[in-house]
C-alpha positions in Angstrom: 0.0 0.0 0.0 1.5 3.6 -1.2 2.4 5.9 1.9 0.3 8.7 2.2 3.4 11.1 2.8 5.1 10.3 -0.6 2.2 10.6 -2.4 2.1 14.0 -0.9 5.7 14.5 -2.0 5.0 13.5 -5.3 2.1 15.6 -5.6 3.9 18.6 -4.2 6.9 18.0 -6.7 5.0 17.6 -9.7 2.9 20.9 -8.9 6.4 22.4 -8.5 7.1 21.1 -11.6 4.1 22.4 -13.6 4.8 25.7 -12.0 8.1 26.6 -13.1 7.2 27.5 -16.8 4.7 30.2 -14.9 7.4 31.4 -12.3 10.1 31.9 -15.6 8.1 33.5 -17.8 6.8 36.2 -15.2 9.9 36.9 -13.4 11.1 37.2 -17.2 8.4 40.0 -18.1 9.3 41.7 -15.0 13.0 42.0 -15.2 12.3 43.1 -18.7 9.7 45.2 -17.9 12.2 47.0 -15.0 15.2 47.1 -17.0 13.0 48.7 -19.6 12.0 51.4 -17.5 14.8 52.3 -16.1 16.5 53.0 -19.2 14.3 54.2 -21.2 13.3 57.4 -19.1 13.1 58.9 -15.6 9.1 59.1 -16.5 9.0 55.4 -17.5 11.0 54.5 -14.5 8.7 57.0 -12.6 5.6 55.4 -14.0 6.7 51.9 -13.4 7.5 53.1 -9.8 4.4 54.6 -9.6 2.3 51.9 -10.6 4.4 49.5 -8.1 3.6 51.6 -5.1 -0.1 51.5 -6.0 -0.6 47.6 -6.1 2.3 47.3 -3.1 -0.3 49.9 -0.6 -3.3 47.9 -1.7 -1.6 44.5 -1.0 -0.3 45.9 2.4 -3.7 47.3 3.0 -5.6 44.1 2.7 -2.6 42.3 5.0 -3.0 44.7 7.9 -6.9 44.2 7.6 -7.7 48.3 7.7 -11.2 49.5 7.3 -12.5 50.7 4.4 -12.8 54.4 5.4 -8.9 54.5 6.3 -8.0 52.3 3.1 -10.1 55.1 1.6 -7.7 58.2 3.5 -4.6 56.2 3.1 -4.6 55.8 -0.6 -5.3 59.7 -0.7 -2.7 60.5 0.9 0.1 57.7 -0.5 -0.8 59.4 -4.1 -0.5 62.8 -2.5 3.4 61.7 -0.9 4.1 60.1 -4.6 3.0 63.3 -6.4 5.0 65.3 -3.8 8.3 63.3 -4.6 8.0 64.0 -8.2 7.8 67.4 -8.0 10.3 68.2 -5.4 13.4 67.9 -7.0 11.9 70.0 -10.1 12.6 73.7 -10.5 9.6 74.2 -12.8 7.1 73.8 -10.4 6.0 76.4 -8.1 6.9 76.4 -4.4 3.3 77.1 -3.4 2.4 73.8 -5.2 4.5 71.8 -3.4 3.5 73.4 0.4 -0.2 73.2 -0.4 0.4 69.5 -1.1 2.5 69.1 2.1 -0.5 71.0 3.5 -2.7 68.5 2.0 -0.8 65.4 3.4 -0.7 66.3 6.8 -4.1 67.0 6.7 -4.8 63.6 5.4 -2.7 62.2 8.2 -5.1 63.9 10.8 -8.4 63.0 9.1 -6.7 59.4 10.0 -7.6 59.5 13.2 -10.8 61.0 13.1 -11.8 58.5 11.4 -10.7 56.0 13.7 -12.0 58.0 16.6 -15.5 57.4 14.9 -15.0 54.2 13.6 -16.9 52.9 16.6 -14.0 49.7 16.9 -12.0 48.8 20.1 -8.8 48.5 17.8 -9.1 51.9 16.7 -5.6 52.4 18.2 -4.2 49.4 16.0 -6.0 50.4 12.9 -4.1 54.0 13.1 -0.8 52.0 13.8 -1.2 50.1 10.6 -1.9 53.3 8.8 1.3 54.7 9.8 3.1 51.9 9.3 1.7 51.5 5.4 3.0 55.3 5.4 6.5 55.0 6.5 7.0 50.8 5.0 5.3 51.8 1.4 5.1 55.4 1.1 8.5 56.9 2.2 10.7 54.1 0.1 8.1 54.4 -3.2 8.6 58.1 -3.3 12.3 57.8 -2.7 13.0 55.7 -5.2 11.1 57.6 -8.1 13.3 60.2 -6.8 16.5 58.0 -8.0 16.8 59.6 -11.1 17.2 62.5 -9.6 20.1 61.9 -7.0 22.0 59.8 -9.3 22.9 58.1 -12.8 20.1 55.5 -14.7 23.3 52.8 -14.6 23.6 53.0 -10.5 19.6 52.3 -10.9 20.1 49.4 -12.5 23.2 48.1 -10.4 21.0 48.5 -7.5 18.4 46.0 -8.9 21.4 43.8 -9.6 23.3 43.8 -6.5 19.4 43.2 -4.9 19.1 40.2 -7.2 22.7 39.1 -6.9 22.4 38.8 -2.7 18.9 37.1 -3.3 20.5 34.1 -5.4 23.8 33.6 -4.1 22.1 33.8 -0.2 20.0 31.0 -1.7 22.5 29.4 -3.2 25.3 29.4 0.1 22.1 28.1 2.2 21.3 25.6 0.5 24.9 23.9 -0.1 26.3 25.3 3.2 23.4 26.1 5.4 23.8 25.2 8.9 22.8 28.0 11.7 19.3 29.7 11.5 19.6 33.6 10.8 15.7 34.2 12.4 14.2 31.0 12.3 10.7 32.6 14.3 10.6 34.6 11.2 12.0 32.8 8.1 12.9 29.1 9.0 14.4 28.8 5.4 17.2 31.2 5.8 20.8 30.7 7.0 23.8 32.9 8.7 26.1 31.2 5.9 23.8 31.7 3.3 23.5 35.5 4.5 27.5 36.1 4.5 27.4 34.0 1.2 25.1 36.8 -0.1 27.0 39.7 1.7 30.4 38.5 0.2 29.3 37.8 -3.5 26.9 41.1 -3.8 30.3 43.1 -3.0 32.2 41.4 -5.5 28.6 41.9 -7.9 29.5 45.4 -7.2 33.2 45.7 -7.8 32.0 43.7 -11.1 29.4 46.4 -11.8 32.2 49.2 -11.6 34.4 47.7 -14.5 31.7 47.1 -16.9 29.7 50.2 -15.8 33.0 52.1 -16.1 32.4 53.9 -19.5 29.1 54.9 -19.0 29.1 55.2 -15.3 31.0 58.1 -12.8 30.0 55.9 -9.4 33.7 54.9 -8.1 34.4 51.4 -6.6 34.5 52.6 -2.9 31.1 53.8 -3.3 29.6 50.8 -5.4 31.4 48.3 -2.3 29.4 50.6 -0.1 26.5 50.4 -1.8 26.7 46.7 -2.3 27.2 46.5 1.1 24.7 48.4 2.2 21.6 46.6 -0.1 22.9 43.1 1.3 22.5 43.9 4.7 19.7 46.1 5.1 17.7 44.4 2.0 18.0 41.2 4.1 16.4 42.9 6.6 13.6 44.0 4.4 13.3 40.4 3.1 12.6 39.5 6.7 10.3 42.3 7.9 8.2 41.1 4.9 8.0 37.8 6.5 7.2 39.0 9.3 4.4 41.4 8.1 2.9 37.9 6.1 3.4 35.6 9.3 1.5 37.5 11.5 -1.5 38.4 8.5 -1.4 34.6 8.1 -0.8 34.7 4.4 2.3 33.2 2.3 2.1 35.6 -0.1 1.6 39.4 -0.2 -0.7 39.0 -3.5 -0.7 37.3 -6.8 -0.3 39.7 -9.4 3.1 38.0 -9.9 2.2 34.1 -11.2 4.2 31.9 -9.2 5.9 34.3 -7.0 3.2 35.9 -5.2 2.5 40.1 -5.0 4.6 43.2 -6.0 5.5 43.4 -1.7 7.1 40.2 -2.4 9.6 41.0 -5.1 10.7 44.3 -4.3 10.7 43.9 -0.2 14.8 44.2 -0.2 14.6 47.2 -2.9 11.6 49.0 -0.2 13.9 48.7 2.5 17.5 49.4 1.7 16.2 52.4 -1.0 16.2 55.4 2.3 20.0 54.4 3.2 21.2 54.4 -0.7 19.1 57.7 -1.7 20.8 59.3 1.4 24.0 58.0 0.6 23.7 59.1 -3.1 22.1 62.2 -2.4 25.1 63.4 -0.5 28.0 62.1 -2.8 26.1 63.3 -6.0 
């Protein structure tokens, strides 16, 4: 008589199986679709930017549960912050534009928790702290990084995707052959110390890389692209993880499913929304 766990197994692989087509030809459309943006245009990488933030706030939204009158406020006020960062760095729009939508946002931010207040719900207080957090986790790192193109060259955009794919495989890779020690198993059982030094080790050389074949068309020196590299290993680890966290404690294994076979638009760029504040800041004050 078959055993009920290997038929499981065998189910499980061949679903895994059957999948893979799906999961190559979408993460193929998006990488195109990215690397397409990005060089075409700062409005096509805004757009594509743009568009992300959108479907990332809604998928974050329906993870933190929120009502339907602060969903309502807080996607107000996410396309007010967007607009905001697209304008700010432009010297053809008016000063009074820009404070009458700062006006506007903080506004927004206090009809929050009115709302709340009159929301009639005993977790009014964690409904506002989920609105905040969709501000600061979605908001502040979308806006950011449409201001990229601003702060810095359309060939550092692209290296930053790179070096954020290059610690994503090569983590995998390291904890999977060498993979001994947990890195936060209450968070991400899957992932390893060695396979996060594997990462940290190779994105640095990705970025040393990245400076000799970026040299002709690209001013970033190699002290700043180790930095860099550095920098979206570590902290876009972190985002990785703070992701998990977000889905373990909705209960969900996936942020959303616009993606087929890898889940929402939370899920792919989670490193990129984390470690964008520390690279704008850093190349906003070497540019």
């Amino acid at each position: 008589m078959p055993d009920a766990s290997t038929d499981k197994k065998d189910i499980k692989d061949k679903f895994i199986a059957a999948s893979l087509p799906v999961r190559a030809v979408s993460a193929v459309v998006y990488v195109v679709l990215l690397v397409g943006c990005v060089l075409w245009s700062k409005n096509t990488f805004s757009a594509f930017m743009g568009v992300c933030s959108a479907v990332a706030m809604i998928e974050f939204a329906r993870m933190q549960r929120l009502i339907l009158p602060l969903k309502t406020v807080l996607f107000i006020l996410h396309a007010v912050i967007i607009l905001l960062s697209e304008w700010i760095f432009r010297t053809d729009v008016p000063k009074y534009y820009l404070a009458a939508l700062t006006a506007v946002a903080v506004m927004l931010a206090f009809v929050a928790f009115i709302v709340a207040l009159f929301s009639g719900r005993n977790d009014s207080a964690v409904q506002l702290g989920s609105f905040t957090t969709a501000i600061l986790y979605v908001s502040v790192p979308f806006s950011l990084g449409m201001a990229l193109p601003d702060v810095t060259e359309k060939w550092v955009i692209l290296g930053i995707f790179i070096l954020l794919w290059s610690n994503d495989t090569f983590a995998y890779i390291f904890g999977i052959s060498l993979g001994r020690h947990k890195l936060m198993e209450r968070i991400s059982p899957k992932k390893t110390l060695e396979g996060f030094v594997g990462g940290v080790v190779c994105t640095i050389v990705a970025g040393v890389a990245l400076f000799y074949i970026m040299g002709n068309v690209c001013t970033l020196s190699m002290e700043n692209w180790i930095v860099i590299s550095l920098v979206v290993s570590v902290i876009g680890t972190m985002g990785d993880l703070v992701e998990s966290m977000f889905k373990r404690q909705a209960g969900v294994k996936d942020s959303g499913r616009i993606m087929p076979g890898h889940g929402g638009i939370l899920d792919r760029l989670d490193s990129f929304i984390m470690c964008v504040p520390f690279v704008f800041i850093y190349l906003y004050f070497i540019s």
